[in-house]
KEKEVO-362252 format. One record per residue (C-alpha): residue in three letters; z, y, x. Coordinates in Angstrom, 3 decimals, always signed. Example, Ala and Ser with C-alpha at 12.3 -4.5 7.8 and 13.67 -1.06 7.14 Angstrom:
2
[pt "Ala", [+7.800, -4.500, +12.300]],
[pt "Ser", [+7.140, -1.060, +13.670]],
This chain:
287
[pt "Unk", [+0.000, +0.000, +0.000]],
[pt "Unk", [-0.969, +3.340, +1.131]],
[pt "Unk", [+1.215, +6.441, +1.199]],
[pt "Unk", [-0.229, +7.875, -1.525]],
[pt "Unk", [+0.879, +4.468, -3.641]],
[pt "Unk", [-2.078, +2.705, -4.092]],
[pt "Unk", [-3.212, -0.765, -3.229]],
[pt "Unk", [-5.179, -0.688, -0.212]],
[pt "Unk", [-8.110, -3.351, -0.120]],
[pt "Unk", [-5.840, -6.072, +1.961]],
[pt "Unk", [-3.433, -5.428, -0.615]],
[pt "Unk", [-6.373, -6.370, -3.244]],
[pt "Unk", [-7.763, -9.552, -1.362]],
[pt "Unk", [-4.166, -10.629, -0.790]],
[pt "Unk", [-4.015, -10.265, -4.985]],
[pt "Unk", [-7.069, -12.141, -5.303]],
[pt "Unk", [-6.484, -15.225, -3.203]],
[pt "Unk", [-3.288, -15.571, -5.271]],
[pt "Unk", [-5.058, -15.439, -8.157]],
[pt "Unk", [-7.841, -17.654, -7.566]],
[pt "Unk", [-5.179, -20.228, -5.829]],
[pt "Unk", [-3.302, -20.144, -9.047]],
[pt "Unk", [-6.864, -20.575, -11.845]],
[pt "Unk", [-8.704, -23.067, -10.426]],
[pt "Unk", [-8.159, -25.976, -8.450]],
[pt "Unk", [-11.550, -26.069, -7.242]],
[pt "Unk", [-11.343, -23.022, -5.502]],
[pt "Unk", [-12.459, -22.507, -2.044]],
[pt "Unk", [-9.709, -22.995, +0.480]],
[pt "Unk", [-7.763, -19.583, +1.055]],
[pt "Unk", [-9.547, -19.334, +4.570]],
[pt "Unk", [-12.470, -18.383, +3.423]],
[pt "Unk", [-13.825, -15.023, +3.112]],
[pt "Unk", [-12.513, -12.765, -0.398]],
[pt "Unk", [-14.935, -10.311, -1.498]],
[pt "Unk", [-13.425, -7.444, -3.003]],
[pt "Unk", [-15.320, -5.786, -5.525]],
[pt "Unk", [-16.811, -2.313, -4.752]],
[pt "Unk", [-14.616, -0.830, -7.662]],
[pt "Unk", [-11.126, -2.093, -7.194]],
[pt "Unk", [-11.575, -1.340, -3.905]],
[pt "Unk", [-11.935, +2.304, -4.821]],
[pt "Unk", [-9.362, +1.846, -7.587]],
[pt "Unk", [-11.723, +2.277, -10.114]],
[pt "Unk", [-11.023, -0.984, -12.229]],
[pt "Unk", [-7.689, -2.749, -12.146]],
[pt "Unk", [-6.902, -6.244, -10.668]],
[pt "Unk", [-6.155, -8.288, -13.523]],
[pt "Unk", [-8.054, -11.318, -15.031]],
[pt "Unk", [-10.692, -11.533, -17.532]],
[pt "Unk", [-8.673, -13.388, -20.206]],
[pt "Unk", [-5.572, -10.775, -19.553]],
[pt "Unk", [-4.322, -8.767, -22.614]],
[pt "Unk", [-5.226, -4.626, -22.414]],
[pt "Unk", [-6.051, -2.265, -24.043]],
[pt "Unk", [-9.175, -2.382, -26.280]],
[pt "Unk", [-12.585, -0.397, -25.808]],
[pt "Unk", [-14.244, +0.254, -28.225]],
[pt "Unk", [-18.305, +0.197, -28.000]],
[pt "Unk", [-21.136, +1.713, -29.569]],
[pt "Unk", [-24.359, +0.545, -28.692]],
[pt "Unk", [-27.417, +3.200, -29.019]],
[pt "Unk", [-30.501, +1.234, -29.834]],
[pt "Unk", [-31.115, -2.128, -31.625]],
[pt "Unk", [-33.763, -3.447, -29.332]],
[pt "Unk", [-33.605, -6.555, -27.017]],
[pt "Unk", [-31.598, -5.404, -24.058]],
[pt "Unk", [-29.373, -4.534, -26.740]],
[pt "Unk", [-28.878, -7.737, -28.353]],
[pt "Unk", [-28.546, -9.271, -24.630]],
[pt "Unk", [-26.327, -6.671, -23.720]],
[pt "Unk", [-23.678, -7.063, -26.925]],
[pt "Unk", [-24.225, -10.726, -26.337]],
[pt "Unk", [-22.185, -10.774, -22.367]],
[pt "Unk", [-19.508, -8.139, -24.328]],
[pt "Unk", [-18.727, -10.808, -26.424]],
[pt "Unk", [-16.829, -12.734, -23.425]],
[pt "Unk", [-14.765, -9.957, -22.776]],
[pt "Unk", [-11.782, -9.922, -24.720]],
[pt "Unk", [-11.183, -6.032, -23.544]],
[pt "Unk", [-14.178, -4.903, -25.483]],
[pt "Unk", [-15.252, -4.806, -29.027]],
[pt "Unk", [-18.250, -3.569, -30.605]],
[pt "Unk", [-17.584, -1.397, -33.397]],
[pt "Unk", [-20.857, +0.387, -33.968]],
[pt "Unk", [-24.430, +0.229, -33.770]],
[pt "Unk", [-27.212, +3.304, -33.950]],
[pt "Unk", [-31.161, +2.848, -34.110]],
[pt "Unk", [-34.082, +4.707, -35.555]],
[pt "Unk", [-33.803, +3.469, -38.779]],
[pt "Unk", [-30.682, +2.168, -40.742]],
[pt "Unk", [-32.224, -1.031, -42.003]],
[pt "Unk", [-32.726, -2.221, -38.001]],
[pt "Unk", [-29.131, -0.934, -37.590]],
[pt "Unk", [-27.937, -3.415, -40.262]],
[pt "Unk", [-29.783, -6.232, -39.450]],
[pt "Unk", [-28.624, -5.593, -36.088]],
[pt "Unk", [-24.766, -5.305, -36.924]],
[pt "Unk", [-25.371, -8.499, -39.284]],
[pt "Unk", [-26.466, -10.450, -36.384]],
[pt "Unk", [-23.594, -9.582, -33.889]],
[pt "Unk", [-21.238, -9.122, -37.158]],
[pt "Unk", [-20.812, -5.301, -35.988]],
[pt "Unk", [-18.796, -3.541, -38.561]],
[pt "Unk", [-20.536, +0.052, -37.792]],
[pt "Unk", [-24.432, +0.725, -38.411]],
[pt "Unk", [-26.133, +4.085, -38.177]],
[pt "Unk", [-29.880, +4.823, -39.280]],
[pt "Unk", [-29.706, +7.549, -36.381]],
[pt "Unk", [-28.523, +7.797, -32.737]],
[pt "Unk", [-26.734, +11.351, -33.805]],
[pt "Unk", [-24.625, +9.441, -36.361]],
[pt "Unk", [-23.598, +6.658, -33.552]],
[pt "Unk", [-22.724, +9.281, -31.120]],
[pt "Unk", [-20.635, +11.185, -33.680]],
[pt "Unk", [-18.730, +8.000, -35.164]],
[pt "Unk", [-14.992, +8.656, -34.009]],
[pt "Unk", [-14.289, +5.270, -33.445]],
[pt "Unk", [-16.627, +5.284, -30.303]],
[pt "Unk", [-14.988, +5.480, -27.039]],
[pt "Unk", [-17.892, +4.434, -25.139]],
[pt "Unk", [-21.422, +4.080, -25.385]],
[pt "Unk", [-24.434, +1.606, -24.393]],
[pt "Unk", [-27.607, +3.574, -24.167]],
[pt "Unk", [-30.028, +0.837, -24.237]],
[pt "Unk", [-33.219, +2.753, -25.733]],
[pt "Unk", [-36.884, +2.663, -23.516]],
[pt "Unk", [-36.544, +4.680, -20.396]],
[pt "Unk", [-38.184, +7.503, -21.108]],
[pt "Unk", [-35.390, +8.097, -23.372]],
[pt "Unk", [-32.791, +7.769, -21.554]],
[pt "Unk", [-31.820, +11.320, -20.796]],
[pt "Unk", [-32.254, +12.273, -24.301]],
[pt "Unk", [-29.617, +9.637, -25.216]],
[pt "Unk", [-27.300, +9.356, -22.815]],
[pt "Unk", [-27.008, +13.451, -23.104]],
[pt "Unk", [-26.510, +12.907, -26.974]],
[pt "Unk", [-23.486, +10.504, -26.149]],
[pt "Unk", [-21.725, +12.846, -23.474]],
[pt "Unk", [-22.151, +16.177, -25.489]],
[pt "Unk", [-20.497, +13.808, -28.307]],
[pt "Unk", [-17.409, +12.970, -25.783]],
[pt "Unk", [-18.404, +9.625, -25.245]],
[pt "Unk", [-18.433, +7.697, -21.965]],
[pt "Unk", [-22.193, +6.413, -21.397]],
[pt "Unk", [-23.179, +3.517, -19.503]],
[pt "Unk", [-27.020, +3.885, -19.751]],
[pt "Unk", [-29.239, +0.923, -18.728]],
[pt "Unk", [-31.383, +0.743, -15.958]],
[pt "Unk", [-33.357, +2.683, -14.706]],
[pt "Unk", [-31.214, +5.667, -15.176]],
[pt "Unk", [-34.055, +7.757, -15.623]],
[pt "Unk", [-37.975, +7.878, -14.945]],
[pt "Unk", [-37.865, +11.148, -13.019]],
[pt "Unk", [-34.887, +11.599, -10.112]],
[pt "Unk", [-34.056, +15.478, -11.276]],
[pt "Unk", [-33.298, +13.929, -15.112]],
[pt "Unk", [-30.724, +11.575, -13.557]],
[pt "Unk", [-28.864, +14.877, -11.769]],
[pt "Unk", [-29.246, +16.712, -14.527]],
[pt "Unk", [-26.927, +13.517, -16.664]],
[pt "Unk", [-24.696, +13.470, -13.926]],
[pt "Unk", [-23.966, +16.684, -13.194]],
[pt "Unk", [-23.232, +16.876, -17.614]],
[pt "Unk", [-20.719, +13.629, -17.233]],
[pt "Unk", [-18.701, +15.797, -14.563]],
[pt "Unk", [-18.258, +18.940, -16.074]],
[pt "Unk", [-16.963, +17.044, -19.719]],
[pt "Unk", [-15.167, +14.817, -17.227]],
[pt "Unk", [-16.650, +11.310, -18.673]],
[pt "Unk", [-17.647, +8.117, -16.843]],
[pt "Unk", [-21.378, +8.014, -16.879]],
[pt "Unk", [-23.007, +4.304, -14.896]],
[pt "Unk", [-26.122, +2.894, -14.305]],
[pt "Unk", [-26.043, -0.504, -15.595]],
[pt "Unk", [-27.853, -1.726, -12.751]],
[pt "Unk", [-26.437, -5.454, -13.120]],
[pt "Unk", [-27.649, -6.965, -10.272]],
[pt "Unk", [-24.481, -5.139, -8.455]],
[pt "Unk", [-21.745, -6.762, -9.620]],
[pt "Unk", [-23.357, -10.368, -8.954]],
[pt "Unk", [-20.935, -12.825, -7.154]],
[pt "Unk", [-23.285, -13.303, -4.089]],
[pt "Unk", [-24.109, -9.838, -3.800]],
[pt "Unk", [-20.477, -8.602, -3.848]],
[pt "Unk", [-20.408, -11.514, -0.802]],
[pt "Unk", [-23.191, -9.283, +0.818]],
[pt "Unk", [-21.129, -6.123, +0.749]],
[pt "Unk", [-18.454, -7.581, +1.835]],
[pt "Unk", [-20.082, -9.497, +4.739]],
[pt "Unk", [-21.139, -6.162, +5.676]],
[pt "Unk", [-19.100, -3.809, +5.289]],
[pt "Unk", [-16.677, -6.068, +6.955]],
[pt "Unk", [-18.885, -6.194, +10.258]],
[pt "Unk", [-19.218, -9.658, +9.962]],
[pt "Unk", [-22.721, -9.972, +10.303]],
[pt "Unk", [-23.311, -7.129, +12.797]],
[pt "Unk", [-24.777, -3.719, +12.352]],
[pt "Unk", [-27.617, -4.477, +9.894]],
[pt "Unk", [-31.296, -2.908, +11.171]],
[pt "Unk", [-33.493, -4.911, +8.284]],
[pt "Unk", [-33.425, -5.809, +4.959]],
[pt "Unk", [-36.229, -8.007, +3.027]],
[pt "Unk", [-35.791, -7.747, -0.793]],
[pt "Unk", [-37.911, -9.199, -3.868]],
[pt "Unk", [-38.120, -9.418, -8.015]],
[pt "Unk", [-40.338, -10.074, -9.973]],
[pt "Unk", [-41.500, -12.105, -13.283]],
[pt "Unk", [-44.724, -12.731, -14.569]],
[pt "Unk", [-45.300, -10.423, -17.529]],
[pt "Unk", [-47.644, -12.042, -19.803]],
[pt "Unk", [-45.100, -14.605, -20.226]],
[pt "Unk", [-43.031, -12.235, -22.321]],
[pt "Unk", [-45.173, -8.932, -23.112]],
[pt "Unk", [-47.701, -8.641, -25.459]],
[pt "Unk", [-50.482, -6.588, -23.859]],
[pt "Unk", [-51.537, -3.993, -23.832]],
[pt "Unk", [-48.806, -3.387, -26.637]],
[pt "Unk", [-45.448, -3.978, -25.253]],
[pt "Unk", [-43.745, -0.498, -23.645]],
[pt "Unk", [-44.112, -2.554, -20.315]],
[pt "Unk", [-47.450, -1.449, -20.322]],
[pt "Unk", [-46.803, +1.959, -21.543]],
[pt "Unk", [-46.899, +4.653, -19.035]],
[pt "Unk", [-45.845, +7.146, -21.221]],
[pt "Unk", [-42.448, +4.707, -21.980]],
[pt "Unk", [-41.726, +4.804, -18.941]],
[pt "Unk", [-43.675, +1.030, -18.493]],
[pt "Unk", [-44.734, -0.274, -15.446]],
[pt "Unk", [-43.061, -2.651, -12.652]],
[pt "Unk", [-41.509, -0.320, -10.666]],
[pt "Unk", [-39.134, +1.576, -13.399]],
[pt "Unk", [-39.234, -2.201, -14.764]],
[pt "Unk", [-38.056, -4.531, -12.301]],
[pt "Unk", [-39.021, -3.054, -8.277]],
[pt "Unk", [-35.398, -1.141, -8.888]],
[pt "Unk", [-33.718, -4.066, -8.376]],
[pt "Unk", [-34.738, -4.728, -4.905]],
[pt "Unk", [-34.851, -0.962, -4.037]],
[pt "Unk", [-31.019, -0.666, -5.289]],
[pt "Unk", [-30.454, -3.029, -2.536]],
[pt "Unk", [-30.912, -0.308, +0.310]],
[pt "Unk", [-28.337, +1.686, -0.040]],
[pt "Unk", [-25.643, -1.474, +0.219]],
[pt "Unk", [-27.137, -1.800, +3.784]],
[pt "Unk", [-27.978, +1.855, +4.732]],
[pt "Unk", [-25.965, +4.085, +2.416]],
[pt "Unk", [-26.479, +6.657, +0.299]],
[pt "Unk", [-28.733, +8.881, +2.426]],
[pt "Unk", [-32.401, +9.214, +2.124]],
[pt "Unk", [-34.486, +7.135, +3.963]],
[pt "Unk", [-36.657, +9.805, +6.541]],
[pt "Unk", [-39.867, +7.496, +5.778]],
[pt "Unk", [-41.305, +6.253, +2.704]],
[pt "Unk", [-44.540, +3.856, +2.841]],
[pt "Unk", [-45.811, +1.845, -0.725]],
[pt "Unk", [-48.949, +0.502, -1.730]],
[pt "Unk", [-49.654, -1.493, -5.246]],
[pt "Unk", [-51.676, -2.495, -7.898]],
[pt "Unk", [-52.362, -0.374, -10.790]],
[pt "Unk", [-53.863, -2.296, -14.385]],
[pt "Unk", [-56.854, -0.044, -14.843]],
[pt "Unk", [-57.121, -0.164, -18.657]],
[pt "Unk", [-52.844, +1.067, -18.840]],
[pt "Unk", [-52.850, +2.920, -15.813]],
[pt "Unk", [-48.917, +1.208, -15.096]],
[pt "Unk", [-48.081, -0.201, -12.007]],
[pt "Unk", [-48.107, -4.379, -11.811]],
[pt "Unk", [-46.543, -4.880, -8.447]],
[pt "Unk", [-46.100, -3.075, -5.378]],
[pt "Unk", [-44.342, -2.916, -2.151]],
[pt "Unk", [-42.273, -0.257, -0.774]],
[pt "Unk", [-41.216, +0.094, +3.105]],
[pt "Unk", [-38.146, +2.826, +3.478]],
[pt "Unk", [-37.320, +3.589, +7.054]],
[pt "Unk", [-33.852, +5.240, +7.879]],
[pt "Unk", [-32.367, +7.211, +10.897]],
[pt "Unk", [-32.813, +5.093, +13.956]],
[pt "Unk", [-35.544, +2.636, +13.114]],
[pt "Unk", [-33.589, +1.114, +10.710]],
[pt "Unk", [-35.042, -0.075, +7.298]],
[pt "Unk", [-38.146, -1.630, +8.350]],
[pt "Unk", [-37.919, -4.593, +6.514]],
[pt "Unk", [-39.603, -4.407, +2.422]],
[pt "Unk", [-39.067, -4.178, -1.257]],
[pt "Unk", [-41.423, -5.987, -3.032]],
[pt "Unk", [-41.908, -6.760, -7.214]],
């Protein structure tokens, strides 16, 4: 514990060995190496397991669309959180919505969701090019936003949220999932620990084959104006990855190449080379 009172991260992977000894007997022996997870180690979240009793949140979710249902789907494991409203374009997809997930809340418009007073937080899970419109709707409302990813299409629209969560003083995330992944909290770990060295390269890849679930030319995938396209869609993903390696600075070279669909004019694939201070980077991020 620190002077100041607070757990310092030994203190948290002390915590967690003795709580993974304790839940499962098929842990890993306690030698092995504890990941702590980026936000308890900043105090962000507290140390406590899943199936512990807390206090409630209560969540409104801002769109009725398929990231939606998938997103109120993993809530439903967390005994912490409970839906109590939905909000889409029209109130007979907000019912059937709310009827599905057995909601007790349903709006016919995203004002009404971002108004209801039983909303502590909100799940902005509308097309990107949306995004800012929404998540803007739920802060100005009071709410805490967590908008899905991408954030935004344009960099200046994601400042411009940001800088809006600060001055009402409300948590506003990216849920870029990918981050809180078992193996990938390993990664930080591994190096931020300086177990694996100073890292000079990193070699990153996602990607799905599209006409397996989008309808073209019709799905917003292939809508530019959406915010469609591979990049904004999936090449985040591996591109989120720098930062774990290099930090939050801006790469001093940027090199990408990819292939646009002629008839949509979105981006299918591509491959991005960031180089950082040093030489370091190198490396790829490919979808």
């Amino acid at each position: 514990m620190d002077s100041n009172g607070n757990n310092s991260v030994e203190d948290v992977a002390r915590s967690l060995d003795a709580f993974f000894s304790s839940s499962s007997s098929s842990s890993p022996p306690s030698s092995a190496p504890r990941p702590v997870p980026l936000d308890i180690a900043d105090g962000l979240t507290l140390l406590s397991p899943p199936t512990a009793a807390g206090p409630t949140l209560n969540w409104g979710i801002l769109g009725a669309g398929r990231v939606s249902h998938d997103f109120v789907q993993a809530l439903k494991a967390l005994p912490q959180a409970r839906v109590v409203a939905v909000g889409a374009s029209t109130l007979p997809k907000a019912e059937a919505f709310a009827s599905t997930h057995k909601i007790p809340g349903a709006h016919g418009s995203y004002e009404a969701l971002a108004r209801d007073p039983n909303v502590q937080i909100v799940y902005v899970g509308t097309l990107h090019a949306f995004h800012k419109e929404h998540a803007l709707l739920a802060l100005e409302a009071g709410k805490h936003v967590l908008v899905e990813k991408p954030v935004a299409c344009r960099a200046e629209d994601g400042v411009v949220m940001v800088a809006r969560a600060r001055e009402k003083e409300l948590l506003f995330l990216e849920g870029m999932w990918t981050r809180f992944f078992p193996v990938v909290e390993m990664a930080r770990y591994l190096i931020s620990s300086g177990a694996i060295g100073r890292v000079v390269a990193l070699h990153a890849d996602f990607g799905f084959n599209s006409s397996d679930s989008e309808g073209y030319p019709d799905s917003p995938f292939f809508n530019h104006a959406l915010g469609g396209g591979g990049l904004l869609f999936v090449g985040v993903y591996p591109i989120s990855m720098a930062p774990l390696c290099f930090g939050s600075r801006m790469p001093t070279k940027i090199a990408a190449a990819g292939v646009v669909d002629t008839q949509t004019e979105v981006d299918l694939s591509g491959g991005v080379v960031l180089e950082y201070e040093g030489g370091r980077g190198g490396g790829g991020w490919q979808y």
